[in-house]
N, C-alpha and C positions, 0 to 999 in steps of 0.2 A: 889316700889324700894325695895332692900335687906333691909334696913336701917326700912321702913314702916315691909315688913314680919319680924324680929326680933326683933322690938319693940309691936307687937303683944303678943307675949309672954313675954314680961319686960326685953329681952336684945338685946344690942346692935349688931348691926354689924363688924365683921371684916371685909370681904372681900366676893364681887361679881365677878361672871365670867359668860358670856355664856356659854351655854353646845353646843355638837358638833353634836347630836345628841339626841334630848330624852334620854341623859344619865349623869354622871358623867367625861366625858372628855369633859376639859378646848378647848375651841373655839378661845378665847380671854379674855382677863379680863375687867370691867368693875368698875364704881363707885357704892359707898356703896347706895347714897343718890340719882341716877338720874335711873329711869324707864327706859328700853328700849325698842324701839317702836320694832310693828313687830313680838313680840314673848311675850308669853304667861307663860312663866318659865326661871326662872335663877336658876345658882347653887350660893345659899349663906351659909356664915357661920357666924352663930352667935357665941357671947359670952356672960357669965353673967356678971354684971357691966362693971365698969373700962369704962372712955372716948372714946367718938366716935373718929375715927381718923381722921387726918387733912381733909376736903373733896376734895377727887379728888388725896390723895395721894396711890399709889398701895400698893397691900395689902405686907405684907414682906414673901419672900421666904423661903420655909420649908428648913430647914437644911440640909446640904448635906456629908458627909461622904467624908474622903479621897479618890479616888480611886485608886487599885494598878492596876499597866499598865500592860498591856501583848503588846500591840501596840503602841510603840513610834514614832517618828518622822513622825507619821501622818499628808499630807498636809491639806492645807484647812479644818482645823474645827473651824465649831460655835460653838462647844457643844459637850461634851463628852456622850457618853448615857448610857453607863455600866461600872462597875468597871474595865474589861479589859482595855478598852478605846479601844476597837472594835470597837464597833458600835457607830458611830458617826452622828451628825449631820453635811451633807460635804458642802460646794459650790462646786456646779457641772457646773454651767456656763452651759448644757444642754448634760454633759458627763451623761452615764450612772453608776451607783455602780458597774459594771466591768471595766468600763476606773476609776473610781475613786479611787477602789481598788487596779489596774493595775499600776498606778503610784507611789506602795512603792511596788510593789512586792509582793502583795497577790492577793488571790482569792477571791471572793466576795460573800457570804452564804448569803447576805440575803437585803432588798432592802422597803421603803415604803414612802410615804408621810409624810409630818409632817404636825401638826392642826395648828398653829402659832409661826413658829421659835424657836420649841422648841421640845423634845423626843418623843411627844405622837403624837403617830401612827394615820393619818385619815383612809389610807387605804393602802393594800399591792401591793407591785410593784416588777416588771421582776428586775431580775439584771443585764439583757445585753439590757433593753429598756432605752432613755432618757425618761424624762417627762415635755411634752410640758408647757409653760407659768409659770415655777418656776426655780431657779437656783438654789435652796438644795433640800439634799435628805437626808433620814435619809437612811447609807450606814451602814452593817456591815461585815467586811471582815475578813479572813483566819489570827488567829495570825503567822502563820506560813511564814516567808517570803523566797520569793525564788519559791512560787506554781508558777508566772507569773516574767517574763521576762520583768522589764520595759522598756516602748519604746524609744529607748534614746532620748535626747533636739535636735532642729533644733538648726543649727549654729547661730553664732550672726553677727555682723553688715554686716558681708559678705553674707550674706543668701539668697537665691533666692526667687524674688516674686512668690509667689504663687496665687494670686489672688487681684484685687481692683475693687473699687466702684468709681465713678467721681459723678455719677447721672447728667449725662450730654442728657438724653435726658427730653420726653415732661411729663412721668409718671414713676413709679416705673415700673423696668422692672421683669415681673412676672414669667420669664425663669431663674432669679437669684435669687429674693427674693418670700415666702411667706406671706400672710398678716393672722396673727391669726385675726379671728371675734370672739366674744362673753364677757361675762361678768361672774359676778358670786365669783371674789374675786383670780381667780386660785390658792388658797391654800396659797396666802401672804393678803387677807385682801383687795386687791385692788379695786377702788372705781369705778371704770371706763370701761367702756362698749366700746371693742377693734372694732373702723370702720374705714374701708377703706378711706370714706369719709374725715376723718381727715386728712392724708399723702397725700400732694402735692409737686411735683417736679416744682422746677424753678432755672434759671439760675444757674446749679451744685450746687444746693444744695436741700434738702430735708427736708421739713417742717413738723413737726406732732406738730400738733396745740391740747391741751385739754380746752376742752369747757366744762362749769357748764350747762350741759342740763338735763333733761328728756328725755331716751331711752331708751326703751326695758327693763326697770323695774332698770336702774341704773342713779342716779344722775351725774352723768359724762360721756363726752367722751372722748376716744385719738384712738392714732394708735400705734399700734406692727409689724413688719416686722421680718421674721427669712431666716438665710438664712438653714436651715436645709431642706435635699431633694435634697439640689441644690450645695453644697460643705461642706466640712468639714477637720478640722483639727486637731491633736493630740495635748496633751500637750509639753510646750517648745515653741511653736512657736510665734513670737511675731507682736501683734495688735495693727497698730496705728490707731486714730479715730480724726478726728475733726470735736468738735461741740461747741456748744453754747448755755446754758442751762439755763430757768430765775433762777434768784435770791428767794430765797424766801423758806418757811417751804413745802414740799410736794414730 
């Protein structure tokens, strides 16, 4: 553990994190005092003296500076990423950094994944591609508004359907929906190894069941369905859904 490597030298632990790669960008963060399996190196930080901290409590975030905006009334951010307040961390719901952008009236310069819900970059991405199996993206767009023409809102209660689901027949019908397959975390950490086998259709309704197994190198499974490829809608328009979700931490 971080805790063991800095009491090697006679100080204490502050704080453990995975690395993202053989490097110094944060993965995830971890405890001071608990080893983790699977991997060979952590990034830790030591201190001299002074108490160990509570265990299992995260380490406290480095200081952050005021930032002055150049981009206000920015929708959907998690997270500011730069002092303009450009470049953000968005919920994209599976829009690209040009629809994300596009929706206050910029243009979108620049586009990449995030390592765990936060600024640091895993790898770079299109600005006019969505990316599959995550709903943020770290976006940074044009302070300049007025490059892009927003699309304006779908009407409200009066609005025309555009499209629905009953799930009224014997399977998922696979001319509407897509089934993502695979595993691997997709950039949120996720534990679960995406199979077909889990989503089953009965009596108009559609079951994705997660089971605690061993697959394909992940302790979990479930199912993911998109409909992308197969329709798509612009911001403004609005989703109704009913379901039925357990109870419970996960």
């Amino acid at each position: 553990s971080c805790s063991e490597y800095c009491s090697s030298s006679g100080r204490s632990c502050k704080g453990a994190w995975e690395d993202t790669w053989d490097d110094c960008n944060v993965k995830f963060p971890w405890q001071c005092d608990q080893p983790l399996g699977g991997t060979s190196d952590l990034i830790c930080e030591c201190r001299d003296g002074g108490a160990e901290p509570v265990a299992g409590s995260p380490p406290e975030p480095p200081a952050q500076t005021q930032p002055t905006k150049m981009c206000t009334a920015m929708p959907d951010v998690k997270q500011s990423c730069s002092d303009s307040g450009c470049k953000v961390l968005a919920i994209t719901h599976g829009r690209s950094c040009s629809e994300y952008c596009a929706a206050s009236g910029r243009r979108c310069t620049g586009a990449w994944e995030e390592v765990w819900d936060d600024c640091n970059e895993k790898f770079a991405w299109s600005c006019d591609q969505p990316l599959d199996g995550t709903s943020d993206l770290i976006c940074e767009c044009d302070p300049a508004v007025g490059a892009v023409t927003p699309r304006p809102p779908a009407t409200g209660a009066g609005g025309r359907l555009l499209w629905s689901e009953e799930f009224d027949g014997q399977r998922v019908d696979e001319s509407r929906w897509s089934f993502v397959h695979g595993g691997g975390g997709f950039g949120n950490q996720e534990r679960q190894y995406y199979s077909q086998r889990n989503a089953v259709v009965q009596k108009g309704v559609l079951r994705i069941t997660a089971r605690c197994e061993e697959y394909k190198g992940e302790r979990y499974t479930s199912a993911k369905i998109t409909t992308r490829g197969h329709a798509e809608w612009g911001p403004g328009h609005r989703v109704e859904v009913r379901a039925r979700l357990p109870q419970g931490k996960g």
